[in-house]
C-alpha positions as CSV (number, residue, x, y, z in Angstrom):
1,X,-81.8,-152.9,32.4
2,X,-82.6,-149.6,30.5
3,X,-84.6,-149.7,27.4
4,X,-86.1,-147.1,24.7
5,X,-88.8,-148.5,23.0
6,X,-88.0,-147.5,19.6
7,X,-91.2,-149.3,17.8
8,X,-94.8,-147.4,19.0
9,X,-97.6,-146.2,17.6
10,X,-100.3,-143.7,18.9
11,X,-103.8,-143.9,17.4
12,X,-106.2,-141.1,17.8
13,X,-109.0,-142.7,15.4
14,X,-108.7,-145.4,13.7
15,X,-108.4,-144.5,9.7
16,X,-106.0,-146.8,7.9
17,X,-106.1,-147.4,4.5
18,X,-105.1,-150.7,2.9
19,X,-104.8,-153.7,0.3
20,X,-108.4,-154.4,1.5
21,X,-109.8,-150.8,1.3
22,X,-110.4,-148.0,4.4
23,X,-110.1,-149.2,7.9
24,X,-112.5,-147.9,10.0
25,X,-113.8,-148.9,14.1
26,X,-116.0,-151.0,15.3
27,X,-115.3,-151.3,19.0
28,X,-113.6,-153.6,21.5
29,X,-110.1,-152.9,19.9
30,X,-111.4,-154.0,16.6
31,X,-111.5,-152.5,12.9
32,X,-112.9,-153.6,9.6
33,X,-111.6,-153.1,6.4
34,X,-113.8,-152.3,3.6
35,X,-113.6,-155.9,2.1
36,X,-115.8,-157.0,5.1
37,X,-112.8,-158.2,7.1
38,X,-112.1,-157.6,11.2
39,X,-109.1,-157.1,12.8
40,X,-108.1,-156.6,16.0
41,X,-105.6,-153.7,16.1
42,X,-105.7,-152.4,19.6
43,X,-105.6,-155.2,22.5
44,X,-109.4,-154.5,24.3
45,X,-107.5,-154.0,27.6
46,X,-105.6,-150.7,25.6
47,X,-108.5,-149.3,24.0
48,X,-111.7,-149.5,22.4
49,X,-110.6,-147.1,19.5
50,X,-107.9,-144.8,20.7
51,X,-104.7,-145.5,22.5
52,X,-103.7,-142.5,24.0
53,X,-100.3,-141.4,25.1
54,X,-101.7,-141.8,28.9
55,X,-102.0,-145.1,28.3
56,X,-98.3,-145.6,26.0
57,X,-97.2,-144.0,28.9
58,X,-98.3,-146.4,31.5
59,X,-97.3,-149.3,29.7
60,X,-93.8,-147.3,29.3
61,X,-93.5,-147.0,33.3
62,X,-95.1,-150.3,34.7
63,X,-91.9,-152.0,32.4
64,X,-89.3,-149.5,33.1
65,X,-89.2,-147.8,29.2
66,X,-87.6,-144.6,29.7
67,X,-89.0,-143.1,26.2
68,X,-90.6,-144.6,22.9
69,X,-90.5,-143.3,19.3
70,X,-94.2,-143.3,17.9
71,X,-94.2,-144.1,14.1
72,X,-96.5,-144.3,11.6
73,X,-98.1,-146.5,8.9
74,X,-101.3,-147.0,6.5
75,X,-101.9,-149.7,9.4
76,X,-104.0,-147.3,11.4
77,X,-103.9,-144.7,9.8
78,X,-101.4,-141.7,9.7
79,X,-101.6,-140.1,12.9
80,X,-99.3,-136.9,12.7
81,X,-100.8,-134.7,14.3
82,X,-102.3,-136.7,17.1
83,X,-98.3,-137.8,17.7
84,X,-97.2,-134.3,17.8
85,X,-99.8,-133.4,20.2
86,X,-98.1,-136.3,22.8
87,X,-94.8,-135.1,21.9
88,X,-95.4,-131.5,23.2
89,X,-97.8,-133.0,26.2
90,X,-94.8,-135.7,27.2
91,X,-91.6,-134.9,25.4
92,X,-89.5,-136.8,28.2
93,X,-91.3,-140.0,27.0
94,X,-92.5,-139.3,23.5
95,X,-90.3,-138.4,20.6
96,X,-92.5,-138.6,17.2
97,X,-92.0,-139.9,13.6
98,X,-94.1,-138.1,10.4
99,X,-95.1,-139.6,7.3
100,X,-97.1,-138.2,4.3
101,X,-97.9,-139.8,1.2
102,X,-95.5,-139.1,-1.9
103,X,-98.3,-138.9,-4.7
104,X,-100.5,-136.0,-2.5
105,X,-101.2,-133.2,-4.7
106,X,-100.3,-130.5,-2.1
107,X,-97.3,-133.0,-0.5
108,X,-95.0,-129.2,-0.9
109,X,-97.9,-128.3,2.5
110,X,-97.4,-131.0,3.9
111,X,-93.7,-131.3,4.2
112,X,-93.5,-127.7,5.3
113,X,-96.2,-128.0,8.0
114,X,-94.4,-131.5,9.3
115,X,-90.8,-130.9,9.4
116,X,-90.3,-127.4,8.7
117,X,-93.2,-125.5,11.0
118,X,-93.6,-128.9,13.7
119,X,-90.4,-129.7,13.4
120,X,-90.6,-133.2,13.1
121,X,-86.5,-134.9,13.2
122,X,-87.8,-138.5,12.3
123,X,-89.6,-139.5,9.2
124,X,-91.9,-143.1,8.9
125,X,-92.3,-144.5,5.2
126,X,-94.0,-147.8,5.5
127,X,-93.8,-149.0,1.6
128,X,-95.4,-152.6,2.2
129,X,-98.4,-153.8,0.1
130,X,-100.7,-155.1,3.0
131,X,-101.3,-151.5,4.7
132,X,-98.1,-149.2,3.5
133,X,-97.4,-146.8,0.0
134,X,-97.9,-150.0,-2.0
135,X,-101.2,-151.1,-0.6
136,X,-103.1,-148.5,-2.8
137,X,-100.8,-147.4,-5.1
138,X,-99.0,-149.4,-8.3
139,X,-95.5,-151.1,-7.1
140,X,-93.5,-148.1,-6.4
141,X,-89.3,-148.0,-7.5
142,X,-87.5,-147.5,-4.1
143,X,-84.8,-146.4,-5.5
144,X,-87.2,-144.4,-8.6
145,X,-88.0,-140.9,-9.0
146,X,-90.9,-140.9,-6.4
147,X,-89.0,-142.4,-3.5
148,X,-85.8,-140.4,-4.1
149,X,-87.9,-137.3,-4.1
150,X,-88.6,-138.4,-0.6
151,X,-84.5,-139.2,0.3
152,X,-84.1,-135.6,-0.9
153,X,-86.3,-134.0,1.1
154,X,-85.3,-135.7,4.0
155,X,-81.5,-135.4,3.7
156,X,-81.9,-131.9,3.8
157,X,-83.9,-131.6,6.9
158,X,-81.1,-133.7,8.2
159,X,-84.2,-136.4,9.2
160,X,-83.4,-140.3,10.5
161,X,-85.4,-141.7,7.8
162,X,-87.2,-145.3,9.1
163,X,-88.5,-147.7,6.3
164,X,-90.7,-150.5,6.6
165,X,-90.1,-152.3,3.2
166,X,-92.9,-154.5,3.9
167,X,-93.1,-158.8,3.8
168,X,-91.0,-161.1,1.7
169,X,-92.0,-162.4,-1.6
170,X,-94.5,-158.9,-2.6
171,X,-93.3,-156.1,-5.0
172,X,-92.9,-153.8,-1.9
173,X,-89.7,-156.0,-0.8
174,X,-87.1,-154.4,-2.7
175,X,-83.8,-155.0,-1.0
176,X,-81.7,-154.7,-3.5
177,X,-82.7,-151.0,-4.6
178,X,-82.6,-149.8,-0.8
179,X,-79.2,-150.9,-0.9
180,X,-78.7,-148.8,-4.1
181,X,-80.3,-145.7,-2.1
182,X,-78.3,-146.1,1.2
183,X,-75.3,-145.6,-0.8
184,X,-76.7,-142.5,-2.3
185,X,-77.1,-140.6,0.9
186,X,-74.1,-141.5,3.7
187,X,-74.7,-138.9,5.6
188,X,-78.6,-140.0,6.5
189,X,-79.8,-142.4,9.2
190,X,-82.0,-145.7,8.1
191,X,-83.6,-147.7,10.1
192,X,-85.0,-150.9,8.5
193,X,-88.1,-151.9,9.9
194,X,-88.4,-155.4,11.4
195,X,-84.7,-156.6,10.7
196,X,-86.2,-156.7,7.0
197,X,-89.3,-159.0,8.2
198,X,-87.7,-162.8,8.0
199,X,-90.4,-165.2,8.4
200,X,-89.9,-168.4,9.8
201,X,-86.7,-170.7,8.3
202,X,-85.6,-167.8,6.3
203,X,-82.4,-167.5,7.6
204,X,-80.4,-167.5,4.2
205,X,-82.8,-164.8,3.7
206,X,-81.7,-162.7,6.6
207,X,-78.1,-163.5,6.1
208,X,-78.4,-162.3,2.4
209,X,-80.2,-159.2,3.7
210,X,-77.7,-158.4,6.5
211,X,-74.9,-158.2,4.5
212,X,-76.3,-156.3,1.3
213,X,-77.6,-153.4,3.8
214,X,-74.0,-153.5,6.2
215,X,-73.2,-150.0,5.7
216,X,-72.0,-147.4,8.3
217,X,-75.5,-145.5,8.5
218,X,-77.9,-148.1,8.1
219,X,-79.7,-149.7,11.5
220,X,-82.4,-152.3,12.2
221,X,-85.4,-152.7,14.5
222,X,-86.4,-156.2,15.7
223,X,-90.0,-154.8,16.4
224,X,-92.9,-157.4,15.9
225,X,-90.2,-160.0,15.4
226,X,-91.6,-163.2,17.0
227,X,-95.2,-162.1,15.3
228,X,-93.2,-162.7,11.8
229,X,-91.6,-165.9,13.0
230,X,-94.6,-167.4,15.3
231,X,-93.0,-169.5,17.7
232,X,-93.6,-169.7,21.2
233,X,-91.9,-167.6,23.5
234,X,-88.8,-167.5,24.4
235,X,-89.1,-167.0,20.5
236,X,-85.8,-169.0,19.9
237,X,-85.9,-168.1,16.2
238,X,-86.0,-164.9,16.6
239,X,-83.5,-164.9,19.3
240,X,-81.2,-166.8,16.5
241,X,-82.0,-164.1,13.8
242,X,-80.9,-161.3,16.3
243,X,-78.1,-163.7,17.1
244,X,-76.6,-163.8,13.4
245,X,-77.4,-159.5,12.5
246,X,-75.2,-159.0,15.1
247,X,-72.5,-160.9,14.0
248,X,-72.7,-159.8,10.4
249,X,-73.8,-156.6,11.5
250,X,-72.6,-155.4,14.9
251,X,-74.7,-155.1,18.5
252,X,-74.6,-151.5,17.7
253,X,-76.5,-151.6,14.9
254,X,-79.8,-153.7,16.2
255,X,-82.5,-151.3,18.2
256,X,-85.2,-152.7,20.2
257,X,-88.9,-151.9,19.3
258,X,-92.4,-153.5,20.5
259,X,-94.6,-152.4,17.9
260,X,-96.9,-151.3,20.9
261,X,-99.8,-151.5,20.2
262,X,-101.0,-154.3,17.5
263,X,-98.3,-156.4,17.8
264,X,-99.7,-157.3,21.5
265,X,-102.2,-159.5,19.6
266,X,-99.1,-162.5,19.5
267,X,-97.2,-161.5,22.9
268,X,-97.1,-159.0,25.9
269,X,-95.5,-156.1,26.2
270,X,-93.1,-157.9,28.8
271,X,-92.1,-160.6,27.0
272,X,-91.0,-158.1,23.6
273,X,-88.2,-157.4,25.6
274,X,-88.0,-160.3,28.5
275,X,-86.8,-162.6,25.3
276,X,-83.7,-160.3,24.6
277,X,-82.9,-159.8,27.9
278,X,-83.1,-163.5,29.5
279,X,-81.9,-164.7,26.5
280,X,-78.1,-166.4,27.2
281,X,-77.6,-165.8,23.3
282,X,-76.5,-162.2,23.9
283,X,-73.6,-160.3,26.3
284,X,-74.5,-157.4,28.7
285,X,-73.1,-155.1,26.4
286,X,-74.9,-156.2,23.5
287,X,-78.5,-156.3,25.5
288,X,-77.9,-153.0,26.6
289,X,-76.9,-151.4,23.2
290,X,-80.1,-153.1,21.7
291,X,-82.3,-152.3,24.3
292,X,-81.2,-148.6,25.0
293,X,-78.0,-147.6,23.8
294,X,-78.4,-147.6,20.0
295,X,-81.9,-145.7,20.1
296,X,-80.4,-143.0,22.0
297,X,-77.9,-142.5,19.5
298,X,-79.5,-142.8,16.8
299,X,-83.2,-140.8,18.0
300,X,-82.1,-138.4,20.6
């Protein structure tokens, strides 16, 4: 079956910044935060501290991807550059997402370097309070001055704006004013990161979500899904949480992503999509606009 992997991140040094300070390498795949805390971000069998396009790439042919979107968060840290770099090396696999953050001092540069001189279609904010715009700076209004600075800017570079609104239960989770702001601006692409990030047995939560942000230009990505509920695969919750967006929702609104690299920790690469596309849960039709069809439309 065809698939765009709409959920991928490059990493050309590790520099995130988070709730627990600056991320930096220490080898093996791992990173620790300024706090004292290791992570592992990159599987070892990826990368010791890159991952390089060569090896996106690989993973991309060995499962039969056709193309990926790279995005961008805090997680890592922003990796612009390093992204555009892969998208001019490989643009038959690579398309990019940019990201900057809204309270730089020279953010006018910035925007003009990104998407006016690069030329960057896609644009990444990750807002959450763990490694996004709300990890290091007070709660942020999505739908306040600051953020809609943002909308504006990217409404008219005519830009598919993807939002990661962060975890349920933090400050970052603001469903209710993203609603407000996807009214403001029909004519703009969303994508919600992580079909708004259910955890497991919040599927009130989901439903209430799904049906606040059913609106003609608004789409979801199921990246990193079963890492959020943590069951075993087949990841039956999950599958049941796809199950119920589509049917509030539509098939055509629900885009496949892997969250390549980190999000290999919890499962494979195989089994990101495997789930979806064994799953008896889901028609032909449906697997095929989630895995493929939808990201074409909406990225390409």
């Amino acid at each position: 079956m065809k698939k765009i992997d709409a959920h991928t991140h490059l990493i050309g040094n590790i520099c995130g910044i988070g709730s627990k300070g600056e991320l930096r390498p220490i080898g093996g795949g791992k990173a620790q935060y300024a706090s004292g805390d290791i992570i592992q971000l990159i599987p070892a069998e990826y990368g010791d501290y890159t991952l390089t396009p060569e090896v996106l790439i690989d993973v991309l042919k060995k499962n039969d991807v056709e193309a990926t979107i790279c995005l961008q968060g805090n997680y890592a840290g922003f990796q612009n550059l390093y992204t555009y770099d892969g998208m001019t090396k490989y643009p038959e696999f690579i398309q990019g997402a940019a990201t900057y953050d809204p309270f730089s001092f020279n953010k006018k540069a910035i925007i003009d370097n990104l998407f006016d001189k690069l030329n960057f279609k896609i644009i990444k904010m990750e807002v959450s309070n763990g490694s996004g715009l709300m990890a290091n700076h007070a709660t942020v209004d999505l739908n306040g001055e600051v953020m809609n600075e943002v909308y504006e800017m990217a409404s008219l570079h005519n830009l598919v704006f993807v939002i990661d609104i962060g975890r349920p239960g933090n400050n970052c989770y603001q469903v209710n004013a993203l609603t407000e702001v996807v009214k403001k601006y029909p004519n703009m692409k969303f994508v919600v990161c992580h079909l708004t990030a259910p955890q497991h047995e919040q599927m009130d939560l989901l439903k209430e979500n799904m049906n606040k942000l059913n609106f003609p230009n608004v789409y979801f990505d199921i990246a990193a899904l079963p890492n959020n509920t943590k069951q075993p695969y087949p990841f039956l919750e999950a599958q049941n949480y796809i199950r119920t967006a589509i049917d509030i929702v539509g098939s055509d609104k629900i885009i496949w992503g892997s969250d390549f690299p980190a999000a290999m920790n919890y499962c494979s690469y195989e089994m990101s999509y495997k789930y979806i596309e064994d799953s008896d849960l889901f028609t032909k039709e449906e697997k095929e606009n989630i895995l493929y069809n939808n990201a074409r439309r909406v990225f390409f």
